[in-house]
N, C-alpha and C positions, 0 to 999 in steps of 0.2 A: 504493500500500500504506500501512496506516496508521502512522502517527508510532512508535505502541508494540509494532506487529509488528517494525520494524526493530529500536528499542533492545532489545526480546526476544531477538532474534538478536545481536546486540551482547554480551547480558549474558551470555548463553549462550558466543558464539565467542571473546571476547576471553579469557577464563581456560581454555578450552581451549585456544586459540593456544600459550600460554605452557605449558603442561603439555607440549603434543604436541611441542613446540618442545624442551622439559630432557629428553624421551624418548630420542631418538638421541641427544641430544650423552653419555650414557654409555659410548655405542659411539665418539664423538667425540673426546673424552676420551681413549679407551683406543687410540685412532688415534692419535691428536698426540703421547702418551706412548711405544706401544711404536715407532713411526714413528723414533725414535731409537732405539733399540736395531739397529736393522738391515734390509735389507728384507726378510732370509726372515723375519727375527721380523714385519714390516708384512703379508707374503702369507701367512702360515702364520693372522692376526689375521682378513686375508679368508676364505680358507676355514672358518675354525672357525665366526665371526661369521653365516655363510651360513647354516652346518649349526643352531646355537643358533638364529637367527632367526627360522628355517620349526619348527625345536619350539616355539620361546613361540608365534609367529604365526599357526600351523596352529590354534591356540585361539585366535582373538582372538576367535571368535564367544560367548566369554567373556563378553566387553566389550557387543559389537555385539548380539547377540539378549536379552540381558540391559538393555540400555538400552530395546530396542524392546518389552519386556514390560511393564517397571515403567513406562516412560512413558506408554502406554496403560491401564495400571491406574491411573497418577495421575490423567490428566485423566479415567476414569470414575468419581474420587473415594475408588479401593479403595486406601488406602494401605497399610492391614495384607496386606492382599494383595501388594501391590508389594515387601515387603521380606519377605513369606516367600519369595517367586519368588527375592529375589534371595539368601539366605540360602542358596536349595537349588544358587543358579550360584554362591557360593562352595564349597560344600564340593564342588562336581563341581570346582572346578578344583585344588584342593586333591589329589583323588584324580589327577588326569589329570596333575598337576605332578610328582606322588611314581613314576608309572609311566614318564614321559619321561625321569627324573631317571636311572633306573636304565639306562636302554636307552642312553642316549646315555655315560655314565660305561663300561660296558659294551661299547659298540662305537666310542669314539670317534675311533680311528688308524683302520679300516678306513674309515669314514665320509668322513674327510678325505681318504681315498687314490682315492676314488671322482672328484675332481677333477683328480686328473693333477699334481697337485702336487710340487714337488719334493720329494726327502726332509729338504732343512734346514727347508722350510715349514710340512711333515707334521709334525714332530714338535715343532716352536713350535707347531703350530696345535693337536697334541693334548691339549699341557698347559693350554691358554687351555679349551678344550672340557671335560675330565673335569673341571676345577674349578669354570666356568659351571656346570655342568648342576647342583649345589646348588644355582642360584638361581632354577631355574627353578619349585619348586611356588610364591616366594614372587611370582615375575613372574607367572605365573597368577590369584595371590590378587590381587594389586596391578587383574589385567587388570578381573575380577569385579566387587570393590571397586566400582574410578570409572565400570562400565558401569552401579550400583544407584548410584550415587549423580547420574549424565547423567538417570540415567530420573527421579529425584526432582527434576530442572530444576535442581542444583545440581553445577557445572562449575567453583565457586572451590576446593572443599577438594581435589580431587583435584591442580589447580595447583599451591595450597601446598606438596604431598606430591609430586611431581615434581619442584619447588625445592628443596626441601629435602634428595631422593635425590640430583638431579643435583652440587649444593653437594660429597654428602658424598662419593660418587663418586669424584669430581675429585682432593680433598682425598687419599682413602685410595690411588687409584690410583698417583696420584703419589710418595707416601711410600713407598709400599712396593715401587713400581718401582726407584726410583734411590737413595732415602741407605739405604734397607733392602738394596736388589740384589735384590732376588728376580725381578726378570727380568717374562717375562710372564706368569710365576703370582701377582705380583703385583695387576697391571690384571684380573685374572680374579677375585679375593678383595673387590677393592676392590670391585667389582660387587655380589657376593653378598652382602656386607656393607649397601651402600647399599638394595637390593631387598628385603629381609628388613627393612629398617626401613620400609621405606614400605609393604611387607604390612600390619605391626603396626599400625599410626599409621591406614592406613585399615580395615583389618578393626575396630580399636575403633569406631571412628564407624559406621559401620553399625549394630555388635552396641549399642551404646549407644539406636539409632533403633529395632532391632528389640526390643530391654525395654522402652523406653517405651511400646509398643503390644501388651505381651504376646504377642508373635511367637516360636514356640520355637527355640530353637538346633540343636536335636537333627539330629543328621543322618537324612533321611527318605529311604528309598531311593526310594520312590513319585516323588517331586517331583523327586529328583536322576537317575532316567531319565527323565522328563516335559523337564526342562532341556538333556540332553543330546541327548533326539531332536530336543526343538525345534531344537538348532545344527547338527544334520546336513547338512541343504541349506547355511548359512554356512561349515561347516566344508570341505564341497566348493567352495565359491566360493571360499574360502582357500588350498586347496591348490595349485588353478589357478593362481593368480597366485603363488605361491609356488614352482611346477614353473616360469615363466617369469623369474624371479627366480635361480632355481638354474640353469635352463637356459643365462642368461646369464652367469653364474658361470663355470660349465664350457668353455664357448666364452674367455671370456676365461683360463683358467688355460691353453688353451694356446698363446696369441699372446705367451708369454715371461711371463718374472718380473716385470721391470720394467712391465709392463703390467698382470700381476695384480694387483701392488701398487697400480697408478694403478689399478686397476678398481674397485678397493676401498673407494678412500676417495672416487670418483665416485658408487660407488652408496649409499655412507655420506651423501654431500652429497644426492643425490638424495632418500633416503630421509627425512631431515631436512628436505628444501622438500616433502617427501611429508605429512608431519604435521605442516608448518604451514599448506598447504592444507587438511587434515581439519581444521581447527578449524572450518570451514563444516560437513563434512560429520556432526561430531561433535552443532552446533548442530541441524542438519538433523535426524538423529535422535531426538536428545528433544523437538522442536518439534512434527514429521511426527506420531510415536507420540502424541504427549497430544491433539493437535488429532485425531486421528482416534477416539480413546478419545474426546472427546467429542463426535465427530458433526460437527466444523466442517473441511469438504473445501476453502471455498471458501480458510478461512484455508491450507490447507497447497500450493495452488495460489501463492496470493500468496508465500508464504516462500521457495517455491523458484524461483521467478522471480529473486526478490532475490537470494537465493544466488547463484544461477548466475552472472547480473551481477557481484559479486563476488569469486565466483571467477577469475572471467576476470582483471580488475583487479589484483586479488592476484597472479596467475602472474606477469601484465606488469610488475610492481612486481619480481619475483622476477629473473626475465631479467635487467632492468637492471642488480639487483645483483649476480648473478651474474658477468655479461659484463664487469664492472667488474674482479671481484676475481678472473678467473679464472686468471690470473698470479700472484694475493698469493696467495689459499690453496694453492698447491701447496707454498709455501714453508714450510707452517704442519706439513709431514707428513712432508716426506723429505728429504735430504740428497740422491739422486741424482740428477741430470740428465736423467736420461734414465725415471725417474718423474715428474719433475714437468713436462717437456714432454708427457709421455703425458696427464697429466691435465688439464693446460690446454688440450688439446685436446679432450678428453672432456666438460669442463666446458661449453666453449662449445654443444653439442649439447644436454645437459641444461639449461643455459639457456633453448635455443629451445623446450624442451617444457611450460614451465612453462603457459602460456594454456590448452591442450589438459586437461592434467593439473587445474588448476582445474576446469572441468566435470566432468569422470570423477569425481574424488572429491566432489564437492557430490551430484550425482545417484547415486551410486552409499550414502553416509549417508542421505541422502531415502529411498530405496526400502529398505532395510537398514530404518529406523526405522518403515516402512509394512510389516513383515512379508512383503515380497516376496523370502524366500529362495529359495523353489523355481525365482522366473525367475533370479537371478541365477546361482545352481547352476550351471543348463543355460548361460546365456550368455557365464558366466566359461569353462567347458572350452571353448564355442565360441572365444572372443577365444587363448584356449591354443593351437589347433589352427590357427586364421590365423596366428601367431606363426613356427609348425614349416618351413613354407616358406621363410620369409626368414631364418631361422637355418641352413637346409640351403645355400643357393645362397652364405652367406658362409662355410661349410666348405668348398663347391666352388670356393671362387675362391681359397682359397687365402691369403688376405689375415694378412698376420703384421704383427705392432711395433704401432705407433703407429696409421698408415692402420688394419690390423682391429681397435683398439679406439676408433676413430671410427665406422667402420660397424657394427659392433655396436651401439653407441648410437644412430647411425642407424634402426636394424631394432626397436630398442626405443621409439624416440618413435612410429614408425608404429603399435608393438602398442598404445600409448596413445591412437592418435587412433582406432584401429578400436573401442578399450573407451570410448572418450566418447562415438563416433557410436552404436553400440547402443544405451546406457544413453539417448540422449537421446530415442532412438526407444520406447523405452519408456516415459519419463516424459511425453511428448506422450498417451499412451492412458488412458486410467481403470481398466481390470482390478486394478492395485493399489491404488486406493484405498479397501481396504475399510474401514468404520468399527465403532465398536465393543468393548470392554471386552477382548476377543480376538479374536484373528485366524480 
């Protein structure tokens, strides 16, 4: 592959690395903070954090179909194009942020009670939930944002603007956790606070790129259901993995508290080597979409080749460090014994999934940035419905404490290798590589 195909992906995945990387650690942050206060207040943080994650997440094809649009309008040259498109997937997420906002503020003790939770956890976890849910039109706008700005081959500003969220985060969470008292309504504020700035900071950049080219602002209904059918197919590929996500949630609230707890910030840790993987699959996206917008197949063959190799690499880099610290980080969360041996055990499992996990996500942004959402669609509920067995036979056996939140994680690295052998089976075929100005 050539010298500048690689530095392309380089230029592209190192300043995503870092964005996707200050992403969870918000959520991280607000671990390590309320993690002292108690552990109903640390599982009441899991269950809420579940329920918020699948609303912002359930739209990340915010991000994702919006990258793959405007990237392919870039390399067909249409930039005024590329940043009406993406103008019309801000104001759709804008509308879908304002609608989540309400339903979740609205239902938020039921929602949480849907997990079997205890009631000290329920009602820690309600108040962290009805105060999140303000932040979510602005984690919407944020999502939009760096998905028009991946598609314009530019992946530094949105880093800055996830540095600078996660910075202030930290900073507010903390202050207003402990010398203020406010508890975990605290770490909930400090959130919304941080995300409504980094809305701002990147919705100007945009809107600054969209004046320069006479692109209108207006919100256009036309364009903004144009934007929203096109996420349908992504929006289904998201839920899937988001019912296997909650899935596992659920299973773990009821192998005990102290388990929920460690479950919690295992899948916080997971989800964090989750988006530092995607910094491939982020690359992948706007590489895949421009190269196809301009006709060249052979280059998006080569890109993901390398990718994938370095995904691989990347996980194995990952395990290492993992396996290393999986003793130090428990200590960084809880106070109890009997959470942090759950999780040093949890860890070591997630560790071993990281290589697997590497593939899944690189081929999974490759085909995402190739406009292949209608297979992923259908293959994501497939990879969901492989999952239902192995989560049923670990209710049947009965498995509690520590041992059933090992196997659990067990039953979850396999849902991984079954969604990287798919995705690889398809990236082997040509039916998505169509080329092209659109799809």
């Amino acid at each position: 592959m050539p010298t500048d195909h690689r530095r392309e992906i380089l230029r592209l995945a190192v300043p995503a690395f870092l964005a996707l990387v200050a992403e969870p650690l918000f959520l991280l942050a607000d671990s390590a903070i309320v993690g002292h206060l108690g552990t109903s207040s640390l599982a009441g943080l899991g269950v809420a954090s579940a329920v918020l994650l699948t609303a912002a997440n359930i739209f990340v094809f915010l991000a994702y179909g919006t990258t793959a649009v405007v990237a392919r309008r870039t390399g067909a040259h249409d930039e005024k194009g590329a940043l009406a498109a993406g103008i019309d997937g801000m104001w759709l997420a804008l509308l879908l942020g304002l609608g989540a906002t309400a339903v979740l503020v609205a239902f938020a003790e039921p929602l949480l009670r849907v997990f079997g939770a205890s009631d000290a956890a329920v009602a820690e976890g309600a108040i962290y939930l009805a105060i999140s849910a303000f932040g979510i039109p602005a984690m919407l706008v944020v999502l939009a944002a760096m998905g028009v700005l991946r598609g314009l081959q530019d992946t530094r500003t949105p880093m800055v603007a996830a540095i600078a969220g996660f910075t202030a985060n930290a900073i507010l969470s903390f202050v207003l956790v402990h010398p203020v008292g406010m508890g975990i309504a605290g770490a909930a504020w400090g959130t919304v606070i941080a995300q409504t700035g980094m809305a701002l900071a990147l919705g100007a950049v945009v809107v600054r790129g969209a004046l320069r080219l006479n692109v209108s602002l207006k919100l256009h209904g036309q364009g903004v259901l144009k934007a929203a059918g096109g996420g349908v197919p992504l929006l289904i590929r998201t839920l899937a993995l988001r019912a296997v996500l909650l899935l596992t949630t659920w299973v773990a609230a009821g192998l005990g508290e102290p388990q929920l707890a460690a479950h919690q910030v295992a899948l916080t840790v997971w989800s964090s080597l989750a988006f530092a993987l995607d910094a491939l699959a982020i690359a992948g996206q706007a590489i895949t979409g421009k190269a196809l917008g301009a006709n060249d197949v052979p280059a998006v063959r080569e890109a993901t080749s390398t990718m994938v190799r370095w995904g691989v690499w990347f996980g194995v880099i990952l395990t290492v460090v993992i396996v290393a610290l999986h003793r130090v980080i428990p200590m960084g969360f809880s106070t109890d014994p009997e959470v942090r041996a759950a999780l040093a055990a949890a860890l070591l499992i997630v560790a071993a999934g990281q290589p697997v996990a590497g593939i899944a996500f690189v081929l999974d942004g490759v085909l995402i940035g190739a406009g292949d959402a209608r297979w992923l669609a259908f293959a994501q509920v497939g990879f969901l419905l492989a999952y239902l067995p192995m989560v049923w036979l670990l209710q049947a056996a009965g498995v509690t404490g520590t041992s059933g939140l090992v196997w659990l994680w067990v039953a979850f690295g396999l849902f991984m290798a079954i969604r990287a052998a798919g995705l690889h089976w398809r990236a082997r075929g040509d039916e998505w590589l169509v080329t092209g100005a659109s799809r």
